[in-house]
N, C-alpha and C positions, 0 to 999 in steps of 0.2 A: 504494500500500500504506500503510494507517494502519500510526503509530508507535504503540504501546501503554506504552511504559514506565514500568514500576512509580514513578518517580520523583518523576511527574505529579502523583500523587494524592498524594504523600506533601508537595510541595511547597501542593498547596492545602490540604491538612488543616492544614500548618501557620501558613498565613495565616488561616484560619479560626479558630484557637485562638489567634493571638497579637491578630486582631479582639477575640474576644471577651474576651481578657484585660483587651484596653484600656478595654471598652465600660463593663464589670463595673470596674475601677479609679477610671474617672471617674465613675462613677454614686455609687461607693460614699463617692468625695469628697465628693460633692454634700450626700449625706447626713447629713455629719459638719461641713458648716460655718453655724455658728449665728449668728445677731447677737450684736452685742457682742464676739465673743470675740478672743483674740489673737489676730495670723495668723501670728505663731512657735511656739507652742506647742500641745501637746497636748490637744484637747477632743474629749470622746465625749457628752457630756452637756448639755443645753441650764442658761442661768444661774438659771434659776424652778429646775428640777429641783436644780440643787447646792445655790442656796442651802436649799431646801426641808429637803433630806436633811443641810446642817450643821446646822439650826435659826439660818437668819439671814435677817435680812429689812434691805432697804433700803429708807430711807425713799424719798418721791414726790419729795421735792427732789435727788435725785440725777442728776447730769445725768455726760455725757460716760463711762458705764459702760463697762468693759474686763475679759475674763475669761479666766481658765483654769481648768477642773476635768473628772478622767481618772480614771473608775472603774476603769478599766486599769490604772491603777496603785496600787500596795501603800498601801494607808491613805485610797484614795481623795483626794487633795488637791486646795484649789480658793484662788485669789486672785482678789481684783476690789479695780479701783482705780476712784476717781469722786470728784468735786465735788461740794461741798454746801455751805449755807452756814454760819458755823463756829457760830450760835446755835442750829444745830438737832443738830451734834454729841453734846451729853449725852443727847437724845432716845435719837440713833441708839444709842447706848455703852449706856442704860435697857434700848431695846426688845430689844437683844440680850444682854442678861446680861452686858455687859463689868466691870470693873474698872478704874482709870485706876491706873497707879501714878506711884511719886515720882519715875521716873526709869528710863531706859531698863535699870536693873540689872536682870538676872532678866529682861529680855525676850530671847526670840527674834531671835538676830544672824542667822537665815537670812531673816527676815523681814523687816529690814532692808537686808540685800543684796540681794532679791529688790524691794524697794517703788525704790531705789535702781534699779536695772535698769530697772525702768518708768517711771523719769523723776519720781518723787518725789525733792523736796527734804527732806534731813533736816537739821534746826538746833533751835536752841535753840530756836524757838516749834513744836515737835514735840510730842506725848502722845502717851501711850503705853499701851496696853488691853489685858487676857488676861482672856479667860474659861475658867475650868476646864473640863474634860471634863462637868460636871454632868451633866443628864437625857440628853442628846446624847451625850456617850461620846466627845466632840470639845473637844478644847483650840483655842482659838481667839486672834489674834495680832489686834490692830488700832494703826493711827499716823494720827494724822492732822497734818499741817502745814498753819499760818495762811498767808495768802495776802492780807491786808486782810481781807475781808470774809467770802472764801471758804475753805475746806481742802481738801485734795487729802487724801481719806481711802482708804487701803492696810490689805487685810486678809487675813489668809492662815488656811485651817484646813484 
């Protein structure tokens, strides 16, 4: 005599949905990990597309690029940190509208704690860059610290 028990079916439907729970979880990972980006933080968005949508652009000498930027979240925000060499810094600070000022006063301390977190050095041979909200509608944060020859430039918007 077959067992028929309702139990059966309820056991496999639910291997079946927690299958495809997983299948759809990993796939969807897949989806959402970009080059370059941090592997701690939140990224929905590829680095062309953020920086596009702040209006910033990195120059070609930028090596060793790292990022985060989460249109998920409120103000859409994006950092990247990178290498370059420190004679090409005024370009970069030009091509994007920055501002250097006299001194870290008036800059963004969340900016700082955050470039700090990513293993930037901050000291005395540090600069310091804001560009207003202008045509972007984005205030934007930039530091960069001397290294000899190189900087380790940290920018957040």
């Amino acid at each position: 005599m077959r067992d028929r028990s309702p139990w059966r079916w309820w056991v496999l439907l639910g291997v079946i949905l927690v299958g495809g729970v997983l299948v759809w979880y990993w796939s969807a990972d897949e989806d959402h990990h970009f080059p370059n980006q941090y592997d701690d933080a939140p990224v929905d968005v590829s680095l062309e597309e953020a920086l596009s949508d702040h209006g910033l652009v990195l120059p070609d000498s930028a090596e060793g690029v790292r990022y985060t930027a989460s249109q998920g979240l409120d103000g859409y925000p994006m950092s990247a940190r990178f290498t370059m060499p420190c004679d090409r810094v005024p370009e970069f600070v030009s091509d994007n509208g920055y501002a250097e000022l006299d001194s870290d006063e008036g800059f963004d301390p969340g900016t700082v704690l955050d470039a700090e977190d990513r293993g930037v050095p901050i000291g005395a041979d540090t600069s310091y860059y804001m560009r207003e909200g202008g045509g972007y509608g984005l205030e934007s944060y930039a530091l960069a610290t001397a290294d000899d020859a190189d900087c380790t430039v940290f920018l957040t918007a």
